[in-house]
C-alpha positions in Angstrom: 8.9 41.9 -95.5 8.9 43.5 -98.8 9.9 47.2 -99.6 8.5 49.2 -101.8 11.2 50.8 -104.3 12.3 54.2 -103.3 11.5 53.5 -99.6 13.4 52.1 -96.6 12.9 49.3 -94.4 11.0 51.8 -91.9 8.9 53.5 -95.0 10.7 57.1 -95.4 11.7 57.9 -99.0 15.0 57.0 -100.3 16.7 58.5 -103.3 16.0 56.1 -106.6 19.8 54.4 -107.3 18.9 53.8 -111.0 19.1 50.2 -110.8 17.1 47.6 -112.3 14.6 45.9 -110.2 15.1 42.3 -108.8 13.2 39.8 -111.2 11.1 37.8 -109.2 13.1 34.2 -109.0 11.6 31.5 -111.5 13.0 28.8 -109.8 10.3 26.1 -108.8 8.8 26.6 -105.2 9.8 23.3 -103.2 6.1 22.2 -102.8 5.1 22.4 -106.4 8.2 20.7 -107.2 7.0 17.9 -104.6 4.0 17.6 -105.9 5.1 17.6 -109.6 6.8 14.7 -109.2 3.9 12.8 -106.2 1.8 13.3 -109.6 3.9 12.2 -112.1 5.1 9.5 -110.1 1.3 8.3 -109.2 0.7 8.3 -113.1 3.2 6.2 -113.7 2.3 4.1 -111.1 -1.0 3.0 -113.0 0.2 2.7 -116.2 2.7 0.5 -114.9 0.3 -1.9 -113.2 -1.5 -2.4 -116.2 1.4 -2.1 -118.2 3.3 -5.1 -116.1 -0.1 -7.6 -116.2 -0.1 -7.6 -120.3 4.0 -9.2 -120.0 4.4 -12.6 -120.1 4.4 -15.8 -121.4 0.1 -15.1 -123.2 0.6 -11.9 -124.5 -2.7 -9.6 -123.1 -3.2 -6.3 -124.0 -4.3 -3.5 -121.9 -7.7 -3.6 -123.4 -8.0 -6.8 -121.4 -6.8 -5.7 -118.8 -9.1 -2.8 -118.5 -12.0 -5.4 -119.2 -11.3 -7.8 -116.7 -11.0 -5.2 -114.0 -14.3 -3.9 -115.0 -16.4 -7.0 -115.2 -15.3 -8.0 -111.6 -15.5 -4.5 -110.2 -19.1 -5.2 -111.4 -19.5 -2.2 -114.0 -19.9 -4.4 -117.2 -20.3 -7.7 -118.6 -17.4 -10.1 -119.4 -15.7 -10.0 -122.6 -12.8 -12.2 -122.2 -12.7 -15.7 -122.4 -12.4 -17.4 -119.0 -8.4 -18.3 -119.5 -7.3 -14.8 -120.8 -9.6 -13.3 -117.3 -8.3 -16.2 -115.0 -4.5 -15.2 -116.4 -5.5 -11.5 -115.6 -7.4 -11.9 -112.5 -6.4 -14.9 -110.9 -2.6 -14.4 -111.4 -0.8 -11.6 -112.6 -3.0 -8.5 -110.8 -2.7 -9.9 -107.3 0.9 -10.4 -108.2 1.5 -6.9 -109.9 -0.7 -5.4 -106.8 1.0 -7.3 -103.8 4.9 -6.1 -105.7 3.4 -2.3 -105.6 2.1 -2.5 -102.0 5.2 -4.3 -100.7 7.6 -1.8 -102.2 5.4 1.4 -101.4 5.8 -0.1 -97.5 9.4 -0.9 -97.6 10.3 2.2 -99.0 8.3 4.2 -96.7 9.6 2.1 -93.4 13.1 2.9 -94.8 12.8 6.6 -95.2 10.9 7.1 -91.4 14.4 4.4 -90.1 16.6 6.3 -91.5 15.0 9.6 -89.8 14.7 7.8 -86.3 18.4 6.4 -85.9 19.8 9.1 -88.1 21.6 6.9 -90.0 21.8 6.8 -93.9 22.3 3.0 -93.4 19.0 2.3 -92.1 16.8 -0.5 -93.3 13.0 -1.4 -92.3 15.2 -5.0 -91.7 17.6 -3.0 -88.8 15.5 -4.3 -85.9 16.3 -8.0 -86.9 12.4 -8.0 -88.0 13.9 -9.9 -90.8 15.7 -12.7 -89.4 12.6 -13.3 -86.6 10.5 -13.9 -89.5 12.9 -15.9 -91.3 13.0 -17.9 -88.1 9.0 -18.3 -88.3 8.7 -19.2 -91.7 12.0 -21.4 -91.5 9.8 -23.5 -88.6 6.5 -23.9 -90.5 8.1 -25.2 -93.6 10.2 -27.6 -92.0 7.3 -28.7 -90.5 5.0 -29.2 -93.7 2.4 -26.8 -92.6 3.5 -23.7 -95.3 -0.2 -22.9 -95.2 0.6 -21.1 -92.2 3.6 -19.0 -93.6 2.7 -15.5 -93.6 1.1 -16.2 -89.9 4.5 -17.6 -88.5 6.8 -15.0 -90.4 4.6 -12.1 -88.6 5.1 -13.5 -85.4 8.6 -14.2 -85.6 8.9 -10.7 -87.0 6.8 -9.1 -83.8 8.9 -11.6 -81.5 12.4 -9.9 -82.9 10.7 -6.5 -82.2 9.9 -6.9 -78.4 13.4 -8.6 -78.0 15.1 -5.7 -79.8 13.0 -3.4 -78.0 13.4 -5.0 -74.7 17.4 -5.4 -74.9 17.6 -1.6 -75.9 15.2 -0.6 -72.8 17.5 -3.1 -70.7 20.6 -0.5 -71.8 18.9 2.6 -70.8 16.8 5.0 -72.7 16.1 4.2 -75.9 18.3 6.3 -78.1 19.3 5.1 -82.0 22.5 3.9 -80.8 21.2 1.2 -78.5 18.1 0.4 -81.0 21.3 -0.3 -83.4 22.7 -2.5 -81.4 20.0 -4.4 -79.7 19.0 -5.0 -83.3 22.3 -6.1 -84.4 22.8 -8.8 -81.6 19.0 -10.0 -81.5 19.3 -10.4 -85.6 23.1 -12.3 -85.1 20.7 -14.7 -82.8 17.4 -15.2 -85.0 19.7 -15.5 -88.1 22.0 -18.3 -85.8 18.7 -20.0 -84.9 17.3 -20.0 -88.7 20.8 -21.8 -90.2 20.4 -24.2 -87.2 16.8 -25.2 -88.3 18.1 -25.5 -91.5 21.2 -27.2 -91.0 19.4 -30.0 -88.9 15.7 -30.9 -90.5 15.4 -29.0 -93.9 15.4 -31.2 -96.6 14.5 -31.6 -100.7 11.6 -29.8 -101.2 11.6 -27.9 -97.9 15.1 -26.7 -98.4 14.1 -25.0 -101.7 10.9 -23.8 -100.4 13.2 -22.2 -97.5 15.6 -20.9 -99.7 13.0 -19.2 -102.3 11.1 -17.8 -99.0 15.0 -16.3 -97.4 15.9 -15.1 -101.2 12.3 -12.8 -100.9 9.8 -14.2 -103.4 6.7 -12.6 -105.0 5.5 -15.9 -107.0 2.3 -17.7 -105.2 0.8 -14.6 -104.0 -3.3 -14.1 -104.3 -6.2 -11.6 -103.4 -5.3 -12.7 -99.8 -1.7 -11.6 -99.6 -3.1 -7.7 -101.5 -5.5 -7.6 -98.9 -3.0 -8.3 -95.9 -0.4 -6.3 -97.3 -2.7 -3.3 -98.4 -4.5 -3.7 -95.1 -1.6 -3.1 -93.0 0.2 -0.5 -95.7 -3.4 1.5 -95.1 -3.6 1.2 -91.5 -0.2 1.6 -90.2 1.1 4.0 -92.9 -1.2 6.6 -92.7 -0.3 7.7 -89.6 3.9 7.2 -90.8 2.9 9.3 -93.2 1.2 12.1 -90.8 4.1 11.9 -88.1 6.3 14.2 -91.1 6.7 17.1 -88.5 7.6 14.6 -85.7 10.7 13.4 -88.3 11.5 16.5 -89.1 12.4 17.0 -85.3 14.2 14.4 -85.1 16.7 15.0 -88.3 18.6 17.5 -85.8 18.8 15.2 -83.0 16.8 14.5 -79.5 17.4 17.9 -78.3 16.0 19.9 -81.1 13.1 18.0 -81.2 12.9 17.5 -77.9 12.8 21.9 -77.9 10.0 21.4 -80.7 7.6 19.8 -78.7 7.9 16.2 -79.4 8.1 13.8 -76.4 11.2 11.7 -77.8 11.1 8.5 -76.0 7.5 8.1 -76.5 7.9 9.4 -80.2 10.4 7.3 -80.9 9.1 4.3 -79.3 5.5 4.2 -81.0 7.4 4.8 -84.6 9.8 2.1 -84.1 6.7 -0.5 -83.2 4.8 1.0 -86.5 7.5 0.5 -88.7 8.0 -2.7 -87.1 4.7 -4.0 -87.6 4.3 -2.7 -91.2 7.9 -4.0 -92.1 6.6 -7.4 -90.5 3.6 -7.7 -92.6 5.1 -7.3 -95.6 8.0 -9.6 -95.3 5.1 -12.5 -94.3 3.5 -11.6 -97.6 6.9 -11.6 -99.5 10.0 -12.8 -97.6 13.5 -10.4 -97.0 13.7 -8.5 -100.7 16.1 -6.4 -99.7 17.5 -2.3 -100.6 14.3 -1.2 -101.8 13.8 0.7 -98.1 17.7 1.4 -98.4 17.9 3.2 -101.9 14.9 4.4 -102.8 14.8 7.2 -99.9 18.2 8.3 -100.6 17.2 8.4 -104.6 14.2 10.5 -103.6 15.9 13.3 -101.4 18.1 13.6 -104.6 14.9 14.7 -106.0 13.0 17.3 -103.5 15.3 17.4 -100.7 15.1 15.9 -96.8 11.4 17.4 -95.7 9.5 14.3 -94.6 6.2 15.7 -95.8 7.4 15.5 -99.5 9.6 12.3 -98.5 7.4 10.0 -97.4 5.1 10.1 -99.8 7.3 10.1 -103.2 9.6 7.6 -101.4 6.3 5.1 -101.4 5.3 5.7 -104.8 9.0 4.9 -106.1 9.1 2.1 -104.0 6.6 0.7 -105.7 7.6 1.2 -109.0 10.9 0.4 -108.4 9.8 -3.4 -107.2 6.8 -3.6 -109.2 9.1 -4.2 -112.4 12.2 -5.5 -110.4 9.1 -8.6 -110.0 8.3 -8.5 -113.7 11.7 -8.3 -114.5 12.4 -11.7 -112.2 9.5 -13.2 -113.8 9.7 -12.9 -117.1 13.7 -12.2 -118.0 14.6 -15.9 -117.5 11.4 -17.7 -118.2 10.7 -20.8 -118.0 12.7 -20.2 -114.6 11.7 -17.7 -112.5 14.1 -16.0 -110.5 13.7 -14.6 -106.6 13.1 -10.8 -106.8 15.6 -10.2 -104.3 18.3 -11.2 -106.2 17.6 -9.0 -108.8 16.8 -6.2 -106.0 20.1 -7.0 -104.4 22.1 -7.0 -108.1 20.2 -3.8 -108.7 20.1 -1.8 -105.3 24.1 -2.2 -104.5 25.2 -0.2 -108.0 22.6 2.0 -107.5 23.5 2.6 -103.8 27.4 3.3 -104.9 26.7 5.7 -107.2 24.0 8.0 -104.9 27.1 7.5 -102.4 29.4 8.9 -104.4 26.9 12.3 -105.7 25.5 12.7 -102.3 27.4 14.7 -100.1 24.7 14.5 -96.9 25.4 10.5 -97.1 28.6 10.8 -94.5 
């Protein structure tokens, strides 16, 4: 309520005191701040997709990159030759695309974890989605039929789910606790399993295949694994990103939010299975890069603070960036060889992780 100066709170004059009026504060409103940085961040973004497809080995510029993405978008003729557009098109975009989409995911699955099980330690990987899909991929390799990869990693990933999911129900209700655990013991198993698989059949070419596909890789993607990736980024983070209220609720436990409105169990179950399925997606596209759903929420609450409608959002976008050029970094920094992206997340993610430890005090 605001009060006029010279009056009370209940309107009747009061005698002026002499003092200076209260400058209005010019501290940045919360929301504007948010959105400061969504647009900042989203600029970025672009620049650094075209940015990333000019680096490597045959040095492009951004003029072709601009004309190759017109001529196949179908708004002008070619201009490059068909090398320089096969280098473009072909192989560094869907690359540069598929690194964007799969860190905008994992950094978005991290941030709605972390709010479920209220635990800073969270990971799109804490259901054991990681080590199912290992298990999958592991099995298909070893087998010779790779071609079926991102197909068998999904379905070990969604196999780890029900188990985790199931084991937790066994316990009693579903509270982050038991989700913990379940997800603990069924990723012990899957990740038992996986070593035995390798231990007994893998072999030359298989066992590096494996170890590239366990170490999280970006190299061999295509159009196909944009399209699956973006597909299931579109369709199942959407509505991640429109439960913000529901997360919210949940940040001060099952009884606040449970006072809010929001039907916990039920709530709790259906974000769980669409983090799940997002975070299994992506690793069938990409493999186990891990800390990007770890670090990058934390770095962003640094930023504009714990409110999930702000979060969510910014937390994709620097996901995103953040492994969009940890890939061109792995691709690039040690050429001829190419090294796995999650060794360079993983060499990256654990300073960086130390260090918003030690300036965070709501990381307990």
């Amino acid at each position: 309520m605001t009060i006029a100066p010279g009056t009370g709170t209940d309107g009747a004059s009061t005698p002026e005191t002499g003092a200076a009026p209260a400058r209005r504060s010019s501290a940045p409103v919360p929301g504007r701040a948010a959105l400061a940085w969504g647009v900042l961040l989203a600029v970025l973004l672009v620049a650094s997709v075209v940015l990333a497809v000019t680096i490597g080995p045959a040095g492009l510029a951004p003029s072709d990159v601009f004309a190759s993405v017109v001529a196949h978008l179908g708004f002008g003729d070619a201009t490059l030759s068909t090398i320089r557009d096969g280098i473009v098109w072909e192989l560094r975009m869907p690359r540069v695309l598929t690194a964007a989409v799969v860190g905008a995911g994992l950094a978005l699955c991290g941030a709605v974890m972390q709010a479920l099980t209220r635990n800073p330690l969270a990971d799109p990987y804490l259901l054991g989605l990681s080590s199912g899909a290992s298990v999958g991929a592991v099995v298909v390799i070893v087998l010779g039929a790779s071609i079926l990869l991102p197909a068998a990693a999904f379905a070990g990933a969604l196999a780890a789910l029900v188990a985790t999911l199931g084991l937790a129900r066994a316990a009693g209700a579903l509270t982050p606790t038991r989700t913990v655990l379940a997800g603990l013991a069924v990723s012990s198993v899957f990740g038992a399993v996986t070593s035995l698989v390798i231990f007994w059949s893998a072999t030359g070419d298989s066992y590096r295949e494996i170890l590239n596909w366990l170490l999280g890789s970006l190299a061999g993607t295509d159009w196909n694994s944009v399209w699956l990736a973006g597909g299931a980024l579109v369709v199942v983070g959407i509505p991640l990103l429109a439960s913000a209220r529901t997360l919210d609720g949940f940040a001060f436990g099952d009884t606040a939010a449970a006072a809010l409105g929001i039907d916990v169990g039920r709530s709790r179950a259906l974000l769980l299975t669409g983090t799940a399925l997002l975070t299994g997606a992506l690793v069938a596209v990409s493999g186990s890069i891990g800390f990007v759903g770890l670090i990058l929420p934390h770095a962003v609450r640094l930023l504009v603070g714990a409110r999930h409608r702000a979060l969510l959002p910014l937390s994709a976008l620097a996901g995103a960036l953040f492994l969009l050029w940890a890939d061109t970094a792995a691709r690039t920094l040690f050429d001829p060889r190419e090294l796995p992206v999650g060794i360079l997340t993983a060499l990256i993610g654990g300073p960086v992780f130390a260090v918003l430890l030690l300036r965070s005090r709501s990381i307990a």
